[in-house]
Backbone bond lengths (Angstrom), bond angles and torsions (degrees), N, CA, C in turn:
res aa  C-N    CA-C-N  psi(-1)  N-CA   C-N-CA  omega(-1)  CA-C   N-CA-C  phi
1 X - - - 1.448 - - 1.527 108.64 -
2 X 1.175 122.44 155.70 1.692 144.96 -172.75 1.544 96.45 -75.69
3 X 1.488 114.98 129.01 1.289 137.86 176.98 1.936 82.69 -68.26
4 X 1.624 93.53 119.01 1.423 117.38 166.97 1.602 123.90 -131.84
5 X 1.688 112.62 137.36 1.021 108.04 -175.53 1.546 112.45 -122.61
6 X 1.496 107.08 153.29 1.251 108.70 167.67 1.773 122.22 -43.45
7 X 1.540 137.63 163.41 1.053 126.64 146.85 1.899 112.28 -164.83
8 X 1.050 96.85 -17.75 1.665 103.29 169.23 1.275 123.03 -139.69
9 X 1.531 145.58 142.42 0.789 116.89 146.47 1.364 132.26 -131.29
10 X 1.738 128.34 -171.75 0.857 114.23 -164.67 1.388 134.77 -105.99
11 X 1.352 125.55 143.44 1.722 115.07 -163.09 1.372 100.50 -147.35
12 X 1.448 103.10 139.68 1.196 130.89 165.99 1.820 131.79 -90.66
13 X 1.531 116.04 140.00 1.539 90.50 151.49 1.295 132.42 -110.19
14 X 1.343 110.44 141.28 1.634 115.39 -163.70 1.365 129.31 -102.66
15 X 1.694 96.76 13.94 1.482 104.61 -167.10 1.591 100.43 158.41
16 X 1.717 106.95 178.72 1.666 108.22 172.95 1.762 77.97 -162.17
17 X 1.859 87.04 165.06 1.375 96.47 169.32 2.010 88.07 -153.85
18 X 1.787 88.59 170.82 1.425 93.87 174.45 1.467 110.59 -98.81
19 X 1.690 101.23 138.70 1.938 91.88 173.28 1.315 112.94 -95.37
20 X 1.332 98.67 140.48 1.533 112.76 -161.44 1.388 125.85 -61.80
21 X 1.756 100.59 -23.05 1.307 121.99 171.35 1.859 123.15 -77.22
22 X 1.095 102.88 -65.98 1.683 116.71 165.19 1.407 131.81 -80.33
23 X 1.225 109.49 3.11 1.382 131.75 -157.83 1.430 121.93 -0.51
24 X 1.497 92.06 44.05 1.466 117.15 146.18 1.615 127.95 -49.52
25 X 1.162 128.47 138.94 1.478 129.81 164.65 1.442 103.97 -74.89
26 X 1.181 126.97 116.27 1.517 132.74 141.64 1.369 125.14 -93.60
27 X 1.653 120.34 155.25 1.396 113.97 -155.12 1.949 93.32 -125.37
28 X 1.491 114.17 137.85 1.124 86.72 165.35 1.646 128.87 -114.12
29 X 1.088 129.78 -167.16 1.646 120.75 -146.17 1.265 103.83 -159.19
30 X 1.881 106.55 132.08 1.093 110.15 160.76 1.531 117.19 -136.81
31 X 1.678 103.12 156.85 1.646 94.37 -179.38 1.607 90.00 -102.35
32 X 1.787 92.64 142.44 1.408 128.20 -169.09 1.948 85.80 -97.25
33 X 1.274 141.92 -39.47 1.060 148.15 -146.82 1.316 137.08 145.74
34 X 1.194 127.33 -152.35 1.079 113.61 -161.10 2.406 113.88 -161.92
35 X 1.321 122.37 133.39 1.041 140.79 -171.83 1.621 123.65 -86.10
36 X 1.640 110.30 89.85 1.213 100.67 -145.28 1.792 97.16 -99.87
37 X 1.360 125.35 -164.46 1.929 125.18 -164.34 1.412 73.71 -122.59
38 X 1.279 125.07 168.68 1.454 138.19 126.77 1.857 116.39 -106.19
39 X 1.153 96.84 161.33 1.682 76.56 172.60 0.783 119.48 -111.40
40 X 1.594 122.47 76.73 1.597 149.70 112.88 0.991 103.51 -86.89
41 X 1.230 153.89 44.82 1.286 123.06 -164.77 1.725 152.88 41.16
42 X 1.449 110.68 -6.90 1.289 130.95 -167.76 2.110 106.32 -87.88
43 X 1.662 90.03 121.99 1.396 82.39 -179.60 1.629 122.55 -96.75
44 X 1.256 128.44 150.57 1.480 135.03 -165.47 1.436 100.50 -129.87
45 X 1.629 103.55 146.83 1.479 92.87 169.60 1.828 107.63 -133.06
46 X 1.243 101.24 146.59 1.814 103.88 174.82 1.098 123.46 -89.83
47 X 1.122 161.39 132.18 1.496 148.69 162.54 1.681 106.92 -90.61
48 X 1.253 96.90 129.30 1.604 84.19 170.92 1.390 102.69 -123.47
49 X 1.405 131.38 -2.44 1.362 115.32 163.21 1.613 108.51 -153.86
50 X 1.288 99.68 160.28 2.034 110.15 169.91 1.378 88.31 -116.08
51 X 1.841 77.36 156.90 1.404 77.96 161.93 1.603 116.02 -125.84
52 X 1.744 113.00 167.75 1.318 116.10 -132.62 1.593 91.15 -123.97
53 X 1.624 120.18 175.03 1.334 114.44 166.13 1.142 116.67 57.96
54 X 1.351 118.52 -148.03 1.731 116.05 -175.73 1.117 104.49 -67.27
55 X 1.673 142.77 -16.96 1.116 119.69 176.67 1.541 129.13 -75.31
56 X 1.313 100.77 -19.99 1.337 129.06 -170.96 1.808 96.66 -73.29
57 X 1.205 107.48 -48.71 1.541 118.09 -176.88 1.674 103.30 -57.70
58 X 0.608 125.26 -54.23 1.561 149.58 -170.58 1.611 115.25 -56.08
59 X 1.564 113.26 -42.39 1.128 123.15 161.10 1.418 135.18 -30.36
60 X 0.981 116.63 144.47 1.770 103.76 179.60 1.737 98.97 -120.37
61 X 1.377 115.05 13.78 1.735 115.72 -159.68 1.914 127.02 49.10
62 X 1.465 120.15 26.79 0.970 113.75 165.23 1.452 104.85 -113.15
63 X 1.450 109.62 149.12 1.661 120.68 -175.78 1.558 107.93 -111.98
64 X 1.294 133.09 152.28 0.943 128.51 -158.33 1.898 100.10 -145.38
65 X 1.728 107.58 129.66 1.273 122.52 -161.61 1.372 113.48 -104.23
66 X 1.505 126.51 123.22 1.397 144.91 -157.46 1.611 118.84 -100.70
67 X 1.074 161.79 -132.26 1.333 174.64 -105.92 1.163 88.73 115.10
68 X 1.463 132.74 126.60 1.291 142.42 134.19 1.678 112.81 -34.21
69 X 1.027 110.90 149.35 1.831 114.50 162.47 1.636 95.29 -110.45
70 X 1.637 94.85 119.28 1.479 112.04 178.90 1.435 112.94 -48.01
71 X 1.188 122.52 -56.03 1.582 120.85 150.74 1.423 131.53 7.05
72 X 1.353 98.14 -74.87 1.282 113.93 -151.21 1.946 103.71 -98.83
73 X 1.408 106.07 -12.03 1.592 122.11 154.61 1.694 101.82 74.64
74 X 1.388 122.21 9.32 1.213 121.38 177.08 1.527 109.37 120.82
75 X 1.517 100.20 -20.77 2.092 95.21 -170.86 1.694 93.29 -69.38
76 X 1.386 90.88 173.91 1.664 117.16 -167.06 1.639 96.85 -102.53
C-alpha cells in the first residue's frame, strides 16, 4: 500500500445546548474520521464512525474538514 498521511479530519455537529451561564449556544461535535495524502498526491478518506441515536437525529448530513495538529499525528 501507498505511504499515506494524515492531514484533515473529519467532524460533525451532533447537537447544541444552551450554557446556563452565558447563555450562549454551544454545539456539540464529533469526528466521523479522517482525510488522508498519498504520495501522489491523491486524497482518501476513512470513516471510522457515524453517529447513532440522537446524534444521528440531529445531523443535518454535512461533514466538516479540519487541519490535523501535527502533534497529535491524526488520533482523535
Amino acid at each position: 500500500m501507498a505511504e499515506m498521511k494524515p492531514v484533515e479530519k473529519m467532524v460533525i455537529v451532533t447537537g447544541q445546548w444552551q450554557d446556563p451561564q452565558s447563555g450562549q449556544t454551544k454545539y456539540r461535535y464529533m469526528t466521523i474520521g479522517r482525510v488522508f495524502e498519498r504520495s501522489n498526491g491523491q486524497r482518501v478518506s476513512l470513516i471510522d464512525a457515524m453517529p447513532v441515536g440522537e446524534a444521528a437525529k440531529n445531523w443535518n448530513g454535512w461533514v466538516n474538514y479540519y487541519p490535523i495538529d501535527e502533534q497529535s499525528g491524526g488520533q482523535q
